[in-house]
C-alpha positions in Angstrom: -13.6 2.3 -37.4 -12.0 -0.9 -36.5 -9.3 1.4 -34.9 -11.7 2.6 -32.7 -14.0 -0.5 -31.5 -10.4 -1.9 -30.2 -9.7 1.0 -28.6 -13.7 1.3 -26.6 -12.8 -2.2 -25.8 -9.5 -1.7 -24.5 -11.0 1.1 -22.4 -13.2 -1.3 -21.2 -11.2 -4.2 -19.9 -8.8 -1.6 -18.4 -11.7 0.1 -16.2 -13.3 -3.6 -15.4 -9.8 -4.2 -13.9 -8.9 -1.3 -11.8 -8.0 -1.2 -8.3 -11.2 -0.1 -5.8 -10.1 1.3 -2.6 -11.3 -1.6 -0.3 -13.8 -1.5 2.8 -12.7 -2.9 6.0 -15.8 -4.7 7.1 -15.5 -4.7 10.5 -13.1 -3.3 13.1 -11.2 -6.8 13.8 -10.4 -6.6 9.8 -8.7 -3.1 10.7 -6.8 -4.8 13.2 -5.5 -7.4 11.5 -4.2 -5.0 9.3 -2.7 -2.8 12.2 -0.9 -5.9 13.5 0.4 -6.7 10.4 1.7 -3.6 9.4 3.7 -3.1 12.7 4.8 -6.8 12.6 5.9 -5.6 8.8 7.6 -2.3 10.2 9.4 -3.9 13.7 10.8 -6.8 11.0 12.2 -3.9 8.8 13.6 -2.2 11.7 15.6 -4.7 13.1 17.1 -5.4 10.2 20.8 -5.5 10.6 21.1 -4.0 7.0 18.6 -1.5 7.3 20.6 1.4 9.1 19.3 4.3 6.2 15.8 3.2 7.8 17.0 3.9 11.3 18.8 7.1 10.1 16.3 8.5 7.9 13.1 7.5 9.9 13.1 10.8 11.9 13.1 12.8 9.2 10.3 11.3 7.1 7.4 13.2 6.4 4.8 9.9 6.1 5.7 6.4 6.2 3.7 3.9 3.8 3.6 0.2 5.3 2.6 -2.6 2.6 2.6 -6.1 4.7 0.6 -7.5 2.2 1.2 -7.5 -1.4 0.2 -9.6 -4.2 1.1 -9.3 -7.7 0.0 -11.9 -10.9 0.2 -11.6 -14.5 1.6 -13.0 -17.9 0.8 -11.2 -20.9 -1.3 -8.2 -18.4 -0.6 -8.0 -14.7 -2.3 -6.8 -11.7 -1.2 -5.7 -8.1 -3.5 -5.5 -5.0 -1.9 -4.3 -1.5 -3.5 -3.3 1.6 -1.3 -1.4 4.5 -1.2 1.6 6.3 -0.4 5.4 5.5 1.5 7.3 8.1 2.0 10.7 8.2 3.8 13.2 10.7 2.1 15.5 13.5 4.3 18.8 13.3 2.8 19.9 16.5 3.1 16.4 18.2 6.4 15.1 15.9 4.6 11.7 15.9 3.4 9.3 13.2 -0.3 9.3 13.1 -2.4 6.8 10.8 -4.4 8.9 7.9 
């Protein structure tokens, strides 16, 4: 019985603590985020180091840009990131955001 109160609670504090897909609130919010992402990508770019980015890029299916990620924790830990998903137009060859 014990056994199992742990585990309800566990349950619990696992689904208090879940990540929520976030809500831009306004359009400027989206933005941001837009700006940031390509400041994120043209940084990654030009990266002297980066060349399998370069090579590889064309060939990529989606593309998932991160600018902003945050992780904390000690004994549990928790990530939050916002960015953008890209994914490729066949009939256009572009990447579009989805």
């Amino acid at each position: 019985m014990r056994a199992a109160c742990c585990a309800v609670i566990l349950v619990a504090a696992l689904l208090g603590v879940a990540p929520e897909p976030s809500v831009a609130e306004d359009l400027s919010d989206l933005q941001e985020l837009v700006d940031e992402a390509r400041l994120t990508f043209e940084h990654f770019n030009s990266h002297p180091d980066l060349d399998w980015l370069r090579s590889h890029l064309k060939e990529a299916k989606g593309l998932l840009i991160l600018p902003a990620v945050t992780k904390a924790g000690y004994v549990l830990g928790a990530t939050h990131a916002t960015g953008l998903f890209l994914v490729r137009d066949d009939g256009t060859s572009t990447l579009q955001i989805r």
